[in-house]
N, C-alpha and C positions, 0 to 999 in steps of 0.2 A: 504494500500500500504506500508506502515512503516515499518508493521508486518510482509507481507512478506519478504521485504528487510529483514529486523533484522533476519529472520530464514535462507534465501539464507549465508548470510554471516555467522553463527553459524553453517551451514553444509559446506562452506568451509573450514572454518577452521578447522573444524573436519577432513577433508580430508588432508588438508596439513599436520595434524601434525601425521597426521598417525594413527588416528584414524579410527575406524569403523564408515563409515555413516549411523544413522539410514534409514529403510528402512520407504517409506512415504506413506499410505495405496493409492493403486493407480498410483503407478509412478514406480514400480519395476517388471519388468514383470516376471514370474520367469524363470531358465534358457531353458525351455521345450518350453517357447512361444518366444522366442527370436528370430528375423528372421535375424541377426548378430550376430557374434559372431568374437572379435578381441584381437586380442595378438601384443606382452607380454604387458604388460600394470604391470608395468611403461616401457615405451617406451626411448631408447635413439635414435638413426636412421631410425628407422621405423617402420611402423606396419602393421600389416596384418589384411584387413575386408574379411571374409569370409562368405556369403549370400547361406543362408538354401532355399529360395524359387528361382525358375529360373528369372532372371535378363530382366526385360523391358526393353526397348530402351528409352535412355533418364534417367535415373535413376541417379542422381547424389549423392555424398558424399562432402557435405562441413563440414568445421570443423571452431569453434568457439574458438577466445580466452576467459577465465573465463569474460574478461569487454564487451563480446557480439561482436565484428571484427571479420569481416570475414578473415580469415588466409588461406584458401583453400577451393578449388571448384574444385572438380574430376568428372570426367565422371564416373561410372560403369560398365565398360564393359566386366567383368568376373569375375566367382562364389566368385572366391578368387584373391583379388589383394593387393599387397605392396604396399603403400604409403611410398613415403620417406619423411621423417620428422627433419631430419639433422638442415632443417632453423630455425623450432622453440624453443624457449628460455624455459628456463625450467619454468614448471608450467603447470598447470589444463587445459584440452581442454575440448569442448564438441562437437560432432559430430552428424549430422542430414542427415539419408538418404532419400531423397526425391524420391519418384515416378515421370513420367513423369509431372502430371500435378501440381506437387510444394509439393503435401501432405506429410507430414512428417509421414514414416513410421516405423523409429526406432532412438532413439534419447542415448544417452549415454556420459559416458563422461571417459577421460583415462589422465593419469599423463607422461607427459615429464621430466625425467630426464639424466641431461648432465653432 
């Protein structure tokens, strides 16, 4: 558990300071499998999730601050939607699109800068 932590926090920092994060065999899907895809990232007011497969009912977008709080909880209800993003403080999100019944099926993460 240590180890992980100690890598978690070695790949943020690698992110904040503007580094390239290694990619981690396993956890990078490449862009052809991706079934999101969102801009601009780094984000100052908003972003846009735009969804490659036809949208369930019930599908949510929450988004994560880096210490794991829940910061939002969006419904899905179209291919392509804007998130306004205005309230959050600058720093690392990560976002998880769930299926109706909870499963996580695209996880990512984008940079707020204000």
């Amino acid at each position: 558990m240590r180890s992980a932590l100690t890598i978690l926090f070695m790949l943020a920092g690698l992110a904040v300071f503007g580094q390239k994060v290694p990619d981690m065999p396993g956890n990078s899907p490449r862009e052809e499998e991706r079934k999101v895809s969102f801009f601009p990232n780094p984000a100052t007011t908003y972003i846009t999730f735009e969804f490659k497969e036809t949208l369930k009912r019930g599908t949510q977008i929450q988004v994560f601050s880096f210490l794991g709080r829940q910061v939002k909880n969006i419904q899905a209800t179209a291919q392509k939607m804007t998130v306004n993003i205005s309230d959050l403080n600058r720093g690392i999100y990560v976002f998880q699109v769930r299926d109706p019944s909870g499963r996580i099926i695209e996880s990512n993460k984008f940079q707020v800068a204000q």
